[in-house]
LUMMITI-665106 format. One record per residue (C-alpha): x, y, z. Coordinates in steps of 0.5 Angstrom, whole numbers, plus 500, padded with zeros to 3 digits. Layout:
# residues N
XYZ ...
This chain:
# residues 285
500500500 506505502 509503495 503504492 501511495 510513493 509512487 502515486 505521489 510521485 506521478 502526481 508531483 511529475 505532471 504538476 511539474 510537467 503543466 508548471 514547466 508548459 505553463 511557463 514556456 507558453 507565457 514565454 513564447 507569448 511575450 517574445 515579438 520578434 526572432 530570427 536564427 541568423 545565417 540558419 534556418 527556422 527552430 523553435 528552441 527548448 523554451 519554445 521560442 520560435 525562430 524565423 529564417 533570416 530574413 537577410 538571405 541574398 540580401 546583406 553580408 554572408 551566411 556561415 554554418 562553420 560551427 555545426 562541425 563542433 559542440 558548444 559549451 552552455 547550450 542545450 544539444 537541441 539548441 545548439 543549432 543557434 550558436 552554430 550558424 551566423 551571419 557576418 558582413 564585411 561593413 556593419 549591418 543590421 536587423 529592423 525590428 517592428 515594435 508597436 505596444 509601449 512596455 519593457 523590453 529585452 533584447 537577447 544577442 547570442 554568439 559563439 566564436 566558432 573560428 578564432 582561437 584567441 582574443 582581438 581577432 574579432 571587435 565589434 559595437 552593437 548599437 540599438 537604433 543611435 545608442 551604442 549598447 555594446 562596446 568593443 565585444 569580442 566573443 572569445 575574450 568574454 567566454 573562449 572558443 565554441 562556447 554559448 554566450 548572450 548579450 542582454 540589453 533592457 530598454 522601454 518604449 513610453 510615449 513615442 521614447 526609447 529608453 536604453 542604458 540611460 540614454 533617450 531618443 525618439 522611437 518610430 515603431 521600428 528597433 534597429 539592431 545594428 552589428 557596427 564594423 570596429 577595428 578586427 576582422 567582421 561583425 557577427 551575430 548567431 541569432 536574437 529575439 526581442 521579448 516583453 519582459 524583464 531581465 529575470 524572464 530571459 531564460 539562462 545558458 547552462 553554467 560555465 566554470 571560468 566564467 564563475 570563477 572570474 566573477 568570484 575573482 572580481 568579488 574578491 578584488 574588490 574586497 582585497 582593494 578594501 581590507 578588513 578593517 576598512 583600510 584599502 589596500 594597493 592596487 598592485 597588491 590586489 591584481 596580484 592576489 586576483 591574478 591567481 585564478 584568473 582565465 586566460 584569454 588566448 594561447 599563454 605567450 611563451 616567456 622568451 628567457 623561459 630557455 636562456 641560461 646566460 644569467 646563471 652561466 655569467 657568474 660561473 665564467 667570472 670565477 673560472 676567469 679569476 680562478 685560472 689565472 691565479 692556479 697559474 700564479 701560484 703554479 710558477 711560485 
C-alpha cells in the first residue's frame, strides 16, 4: 500500500510539474514579438520559441553553417543549431524589427565564435537604433572557443521614446538592431529575438565553470582592493591575488627567457676566468 500510494505521488507530482513546466513555455512563447535564426533555417528551441529563417538570405552579408561540425558549450543539443549558424558581413548590418505596443522589452543576441582561436581576431559594437549597447564585443574574450554566449539588453517603449541604458530618442514603431564594423575582422551575430518582459524572464544558458569563476575573481578583487577593516588595499596587490584563478583569454604566450640560461652561466664564466689565472699563479711559484 505504502509503494502504491509512493508512486502515485510521484506520478502526480511529475504531471504537475509537466503542466507547470507548459504553462511556462507557453507564456514565453506568448511574449517573444520577433526571432530569427541567422544565417540558419527556421527552429523552435526548448522554450518553445519559434525562429524564423533569416529574412536576410541573398540580400545582406553571408551566411556560414562552419559551427555545426562542433559541439557548443552551454547550449542544449536541441538548440545548438542557433549558435552554430550565423550571418557575417563585410561592412555593419542590421535586422528591423516591427515593434507597436509600448511596455518593456528584452533584447536577446546569441553568438559563438566558431573560427577564431584567441581573443582580438573579431571586434564589433552592437547598436540599437543610434544607442551603442555593446561596446567592443569580442565573443572569445568573454566565453573562448565553441561556447554558447548571450547579450541581453533591457529597454522600453513610452510615449513614442525608446529608452535604453540611460539614453532616450524618439521611436517610430521599428527597432533596428545593428551589428556595427570596428577595428578586427566582421560582425556577426547567430541569432536574436525580442520579448515582453524583463531581465528574469530571459531564459539561462547552462553554467560555465571559467565564467563562474571569473566572476568569484572580480567579487574578491573587490573585497582585497577594501580590506577588512576598511583599509583599501593597493591595486597591485589586488590584481596579484585576483590573477591566480584568472581565465586565460587566448594561447598563453611562450616567455622568450623560459629557455635561455645565459644569466645562470654568467657568474659560472666569471669564476673560472679568476679561477684559472690564479692556478697558473700559484703553479710557477
Amino acid at each position: 500500500m505504502r509503494r502504491a500510494a509512493a508512486a502515485g505521488s510521484g506520478m502526480l507530482l511529475a504531471a504537475l510539474l509537466s503542466l507547470l513546466n507548459g504553462a511556462c513555455r507557453a507564456d514565453l512563447t506568448e511574449r517573444v514579438v520577433w526571432a530569427v535564426n541567422a544565417g540558419g533555417e527556421a527552429h523552435t528551441d526548448t522554450h518553445g520559441i519559434q525562429y524564423k529563417k533569416d529574412p536576410l538570405e541573398g540580400k545582406v552579408g553571408k551566411a556560414s553553417d562552419y559551427g555545426v561540425r562542433l559541439p557548443i558549450l552551454r547550449s542544449s543539443p536541441e538548440d545548438q543549431i542557433l549558435y552554430q549558424t550565423e550571418r557575417y558581413n563585410e561592412d555593419s548590418f542590421g535586422y528591423e524589427v516591427p515593434i507597436r505596443e509600448e511596455g518593456d522589452y528584452i533584447l536577446v543576441m546569441k553568438f559563438a565564435e566558431v573560427y577564431f582561436a584567441q581573443s582580438q581576431q573579431k571586434v564589433f559594437d552592437i547598436r540599437l537604433n543610434s544607442h551603442v549597447v555593446v561596446k567592443d564585443l569580442d565573443i572569445f574574450e568573454r566565453v573562448g572557443h565553441s561556447t554558447a554566449h548571450d547579450e541581453i539588453v533591457a529597454f522600453s517603449i513610452k510615449r513614442g521614446k525608446l529608452s535604453v541604458q540611460g539614453e532616450v530618442s524618439t521611436f517610430n514603431a521599428k527597432l533596428t538592431v545593428e551589428f556595427v564594423k570596428s577595428y578586427y575582422d566582421n560582425p556577426k551575430v547567430c541569432a536574436l529575438y525580442v520579448m515582453k518582459g524583463t531581465l528574469e524572464d530571459v531564459p539561462k544558458l547552462q553554467p560555465h565553470p571559467g565564467l563562474e569563476k571569473r566572476e568569484l575573481e572580480d567579487l574578491d578583487e573587490e573585497e582585497l582592493e577594501v580590506g577588512e577593516d576598511g583599509s583599501r588595499k593597493s591595486g597591485a596587490a589586488a590584481g596579484a591575488a585576483a590573477s591566480k584563478n584568472r581565465v586565460q583569454s587566448g594561447p598563453r604566450t611562450p616567455n622568450p627567457y623560459a629557455a635561455d640560461n645565459s644569466s645562470l652561466m654568467f657568474p659560472i664564466l666569471v669564476a673560472f676566468g679568476v679561477f684559472i689565472p690564479t692556478l697558473f699563479c700559484l703553479c710557477r711559484l
